[in-house]
C-alpha positions in Angstrom: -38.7 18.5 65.2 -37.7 21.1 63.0 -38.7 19.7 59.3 -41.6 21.7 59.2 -39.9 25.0 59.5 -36.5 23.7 56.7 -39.6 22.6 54.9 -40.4 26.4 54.7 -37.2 28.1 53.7 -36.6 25.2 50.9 -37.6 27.1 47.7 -35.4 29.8 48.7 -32.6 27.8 49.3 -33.1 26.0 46.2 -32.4 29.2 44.7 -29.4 29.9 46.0 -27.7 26.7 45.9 -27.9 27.5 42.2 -26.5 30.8 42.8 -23.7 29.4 44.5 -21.8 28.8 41.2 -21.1 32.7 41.2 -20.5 32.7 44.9 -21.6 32.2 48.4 -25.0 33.1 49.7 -26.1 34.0 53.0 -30.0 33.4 53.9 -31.3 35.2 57.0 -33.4 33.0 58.8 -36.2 33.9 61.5 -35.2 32.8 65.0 -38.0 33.1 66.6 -39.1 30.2 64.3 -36.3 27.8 65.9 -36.9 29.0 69.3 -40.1 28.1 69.5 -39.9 24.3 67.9 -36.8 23.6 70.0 -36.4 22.8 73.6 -36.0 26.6 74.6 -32.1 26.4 74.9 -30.9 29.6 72.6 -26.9 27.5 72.4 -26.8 24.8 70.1 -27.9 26.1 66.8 -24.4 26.4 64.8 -23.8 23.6 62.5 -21.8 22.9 59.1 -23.4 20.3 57.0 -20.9 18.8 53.7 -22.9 17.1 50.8 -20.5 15.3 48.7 -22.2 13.3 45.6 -26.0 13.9 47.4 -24.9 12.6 50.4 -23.9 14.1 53.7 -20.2 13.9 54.0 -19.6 14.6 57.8 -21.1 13.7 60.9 -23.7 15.8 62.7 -26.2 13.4 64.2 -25.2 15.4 67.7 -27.5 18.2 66.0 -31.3 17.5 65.1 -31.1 21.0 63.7 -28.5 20.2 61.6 -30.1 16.4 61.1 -33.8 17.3 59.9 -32.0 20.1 57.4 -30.7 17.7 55.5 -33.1 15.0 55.6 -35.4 17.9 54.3 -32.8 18.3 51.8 -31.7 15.2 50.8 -35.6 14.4 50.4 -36.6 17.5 48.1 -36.6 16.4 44.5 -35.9 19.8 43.0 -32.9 20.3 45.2 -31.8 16.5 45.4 -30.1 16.7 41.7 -28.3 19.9 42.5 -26.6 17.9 45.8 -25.9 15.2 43.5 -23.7 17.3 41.0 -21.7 19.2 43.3 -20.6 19.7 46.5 -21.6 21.9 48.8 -21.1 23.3 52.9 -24.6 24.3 54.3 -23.5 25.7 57.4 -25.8 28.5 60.2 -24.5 30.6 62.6 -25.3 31.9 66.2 -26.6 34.9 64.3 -29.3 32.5 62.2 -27.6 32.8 59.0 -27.5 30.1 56.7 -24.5 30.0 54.6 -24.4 28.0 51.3 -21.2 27.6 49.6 -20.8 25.4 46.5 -16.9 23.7 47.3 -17.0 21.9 43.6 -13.5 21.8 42.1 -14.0 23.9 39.2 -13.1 20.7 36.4 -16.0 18.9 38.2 -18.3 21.8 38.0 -17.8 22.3 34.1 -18.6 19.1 33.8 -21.5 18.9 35.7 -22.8 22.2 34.0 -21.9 20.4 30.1 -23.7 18.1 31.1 -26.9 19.8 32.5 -27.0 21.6 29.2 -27.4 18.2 27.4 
């Protein structure tokens, strides 16, 4: 239902999953986009997604918001290798912000940047 909009916003968030390793990062996102493609309900569109070694760590199958996010996600082949190197919380708010913050423990993320540079 709502791929074709996260479909949209997925170079920029490609960009600042990468920008996460300096901190979080906050995307402002067009709710007029979501109102339209869902069922006309404004509650309902707060969610926290947790990728954990490119999967999604917890459960959020109650939120097809949430659901076709990261199937978009988990699907993209630019952002797949970033998901499977560190881990992240892709969470929005009531206010349609999307908040992306990279959770890695920092000895896994040295790693994981040694060995990008290889």
């Amino acid at each position: 239902m709502y791929t074709q909009i996260w479909s949209k916003y997925l170079p920029i968030i490609k960009i600042l999953l990468k920008r996460t390793l300096n901190g979080d990062q906050v995307l402002d996102l067009n709710r007029i986009d979501f109102e339209r493609a869902g069922s006309g309900r404004k509650a309902g569109y707060k969610f926290s997604i947790e990728f954990t070694k490119g999967r999604v760590a917890n459960i959020i199958s109650g939120s097809p918001l949430a659901s076709d996010l990261a199937f978009v996600m988990l699907e993209d082949a630019n952002i797949k290798p970033l998901l499977l190197t560190s881990h992240y919380v892709v969470s929005l708010n009531t206010k349609f912000q999307l908040s992306l913050k990279n959770v890695t423990p920092k000895e896994e993320a040295e790693v994981a940047v040694e060995e990008e540079a290889d």
